[in-house]
Structure formats: structure tokens, C-alpha cells
N, C-alpha and C positions, 0 to 999 in steps of 0.2 A: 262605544255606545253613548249615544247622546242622552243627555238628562232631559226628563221630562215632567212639567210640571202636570196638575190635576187636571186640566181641560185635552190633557194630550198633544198640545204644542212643544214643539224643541224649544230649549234656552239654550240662547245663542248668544246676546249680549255678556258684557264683563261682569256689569251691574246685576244682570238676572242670575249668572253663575255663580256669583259671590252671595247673592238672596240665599240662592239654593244650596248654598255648604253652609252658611250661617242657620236655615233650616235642619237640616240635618245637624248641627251641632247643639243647637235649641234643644234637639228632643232630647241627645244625650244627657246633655244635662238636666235636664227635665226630672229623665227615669233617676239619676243619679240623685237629686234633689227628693225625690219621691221615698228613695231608701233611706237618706238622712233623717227626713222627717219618722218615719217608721222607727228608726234608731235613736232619736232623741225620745218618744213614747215608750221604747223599750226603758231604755236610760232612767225615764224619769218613776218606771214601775219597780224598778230596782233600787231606786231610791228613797223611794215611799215605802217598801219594805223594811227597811231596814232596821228602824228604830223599834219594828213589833221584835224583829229576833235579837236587839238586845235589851228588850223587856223581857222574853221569853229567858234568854241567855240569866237573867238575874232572879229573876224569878225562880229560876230550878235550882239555882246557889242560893237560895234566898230560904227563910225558917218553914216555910211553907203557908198555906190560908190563901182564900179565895180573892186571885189578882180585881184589882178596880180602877178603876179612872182616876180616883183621887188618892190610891194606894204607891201610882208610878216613883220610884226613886226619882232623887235629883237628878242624875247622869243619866236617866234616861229621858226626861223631861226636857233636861239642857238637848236633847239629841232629838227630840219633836220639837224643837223652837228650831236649830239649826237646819235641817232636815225641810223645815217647811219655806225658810228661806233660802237656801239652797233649791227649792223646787221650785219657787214664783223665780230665780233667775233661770232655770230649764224649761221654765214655758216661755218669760220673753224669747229664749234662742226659737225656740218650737215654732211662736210667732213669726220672728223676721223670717224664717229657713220656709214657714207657709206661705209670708207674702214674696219672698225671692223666686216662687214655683208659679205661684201667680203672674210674677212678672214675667219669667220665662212662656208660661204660656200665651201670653196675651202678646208678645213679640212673633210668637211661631203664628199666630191669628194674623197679626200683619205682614207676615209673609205671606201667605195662605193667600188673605185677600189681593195682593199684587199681582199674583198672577191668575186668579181666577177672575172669570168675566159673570156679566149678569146671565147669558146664556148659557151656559156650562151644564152640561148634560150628566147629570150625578144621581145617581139612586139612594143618595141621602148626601146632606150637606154639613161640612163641620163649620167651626164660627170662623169666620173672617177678620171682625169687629176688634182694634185692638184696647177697645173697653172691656170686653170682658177676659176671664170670668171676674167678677168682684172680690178685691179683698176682704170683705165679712161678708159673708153669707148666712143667714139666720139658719139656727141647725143644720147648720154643713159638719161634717168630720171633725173640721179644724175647731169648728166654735165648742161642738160638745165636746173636745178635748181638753179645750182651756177651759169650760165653766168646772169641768169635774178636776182637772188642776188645781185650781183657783177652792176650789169647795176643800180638797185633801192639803192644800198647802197650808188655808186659811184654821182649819181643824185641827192641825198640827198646832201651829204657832197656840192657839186657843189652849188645848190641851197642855201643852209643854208649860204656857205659865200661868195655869191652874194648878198644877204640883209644884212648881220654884217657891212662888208664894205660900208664906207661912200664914194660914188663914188664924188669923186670933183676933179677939175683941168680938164684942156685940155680935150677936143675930145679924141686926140691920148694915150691921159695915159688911161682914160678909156678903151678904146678898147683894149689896152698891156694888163689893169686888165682881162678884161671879156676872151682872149686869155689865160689868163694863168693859172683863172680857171679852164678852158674845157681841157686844159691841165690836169692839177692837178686830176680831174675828170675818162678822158682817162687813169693817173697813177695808176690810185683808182682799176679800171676796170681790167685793166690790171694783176697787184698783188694780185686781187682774181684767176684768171686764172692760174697765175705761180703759186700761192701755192698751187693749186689743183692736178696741173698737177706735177709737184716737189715732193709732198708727194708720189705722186703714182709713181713713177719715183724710188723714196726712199724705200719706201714699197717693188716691184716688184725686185730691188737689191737684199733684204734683205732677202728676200722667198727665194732666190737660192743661197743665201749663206748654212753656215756651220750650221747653229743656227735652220734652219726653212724647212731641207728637210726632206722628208719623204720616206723610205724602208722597205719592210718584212724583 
């Protein structure tokens, strides 16, 4: 059985044969990349959990009275400061593994377009173009992934050293303290954002360089 691309032509050349398993091997890795990603979201939920069940875990060994934000033991604190660094390195992975899927797709788009003609009689049409889809997409999947990442990682780290710190002295130094936090926090947030948006920035360069176009 002869292979046949989408306009219904046989491939016949070595070059169009080899398109066509390099296609087909594109998509496998595609779905496979799709599940990784899926698996690093699972990963990273099970890692944001964590530190509540060993505040709960102490808290029930604990004299008893109503848990608080500023109540958290040290070792559990130290485990929201880790916990949220540990999660901004499981979104960069998240990142690269969402622009690797990208890449793969926009490869299988230039397959696509080599053998499809301007005529091609199709009752709907997929992308060609091996620009897209874009590495950042505004409210795509990926991006409301990494801000609420970025938000839970940066909350962590916040919280975890707002209990390490022994708050003493003056009214006004505590308050400088707890301000500069929420700062520290906001910076946290933030540098998940620009490394997301910076890689794909780097990425989208580098597609239209010398290295990484594509021609018949």
C-alpha cells in the first residue's frame, strides 16, 4: 500500500518518503510530549501539597489552638521556602517540555505544507505554516499554568519566610519586614513570567534564524 499524502497523491520520491515517516514520528512524539506535560502538572500538584500535610501532620501532634499563617513551625516553613523553590525549577521543566511540543508541532506544519498544494480540495484545513503555533500565547493552557505556578511557588517562598524570621523590635521594622516580603514575593512572581515569556522571545528568534528554516 502506497503512502499517501493529504491532497491524495502517492509519495514516491526518497525525500517525500522520508517527510512522511519523519511525520508520522512528529506526531508520536507530539502525544508523548502532551502526556509529559500533563505529568509534570500532576507532579507539580503534588508537590504544592505537600507542606499543608506536614502542617496538618504537626499540628495534630501539636498542644492544640487555632492553626495561622503566622502560627506555622520552623520545619514547616523551611518546607514552604523549599517547596516553592523546588516548584519554580518544575515550571521551568513545564516551560521547556511546552516549547519542545511546540517545536514538534510547527515541524509536523512543515511537513504538512510540503506536500499540500494551493489547490487541495479539503473540507477544512490544518496549519501549514512552520511559524506557528507560537511559543507564548496569552491565556493559553501553558501560560495560565505558569502564572498560577509562579503565584503558588512565589506564596510559598513568602509565607515560609514570614515564620523563619523572628519578628522583634518596633511596630515600624516589622511592618518594613512584612513589606519587603511581599515584595520579595511580587519578585518571585514576576521572574517566573519573564522567563517564560524571554525563552519564547529566544525560541521565536531562533526559528527565523539560519539554523532552523525550512524550504523545498
Amino acid at each position: 500500500m502506497s503512502d499517501l499524502d493529504e491532497s491524495g497523491q502517492g509519495v514516491e520520491s526518497a525525500e517525500a518518503k522520508f517527510l512522511a515517516d519523519e511525520y508520522k514520528g512528529l506526531i508520536d512524539l507530539d502525544t508523548a510530549r502532551n502526556q509529559k506535560l500533563d505529568n509534570f502538572l500532576t507532579l507539580y500538584m503534588t508537590l504544592a501539597a505537600a507542606p499543608w500535610a506536614l502542617y496538618a501532620l504537626t499540628f495534630k501532634e501539636g498542644s492544640g489552638g487555632i492553626p495561622t499563617i503566622s502560627t506555622i513551625p520552623s520545619l514547616v516553613a523551611l518546607a514552604f521556602v523549599l517547596t516553592g523553590i523546588l516548584g519554580a525549577l518544575v515550571a521551568m521543566m513545564y516551560i521547556q517540555v511546552g516549547f519542545t511540543i511546540v517545536l514538534y508541532m510547527r515541524a509536523v506544519n512543515a511537513i504538512r505544507g510540503y506536500f499540500l498544494e494551493a489547490g487541495t480540495r479539503l473540507t477544512f484545513h490544518l496549519p501549514v505554516s512552520p511559524s506557528v503555533p507560537p511559543y507564548y500565547a496569552k491565556g493559553s493552557y501553558v501560560d495560565i499554568a505558569v502564572n498560577g505556578m509562579g503565584l503558588v511557588n512565589s506564596g510559598y517562598i513568602g509565607l515560609g519566610l514570614f515564620n523563619l524570621v523572628h519578628w522583634t523590635g518596633c511596630l515600624p521594622l516589622r511592618i518594613l519586614g512584612i513589606f519587603l516580603l511581599l515584595l520579595l514575593s511580587c519578585l518571585s512572581w514576576i521572574l517566573h513570567i519573564w522567563y517564560y515569556r524571554s525563552q519564547a522571545d529566544t525560541r521565536d528568534r531562533r526559528s527565523t534564524g539560519p539554523h532552523l528554516k525550512w524550504g523545498k
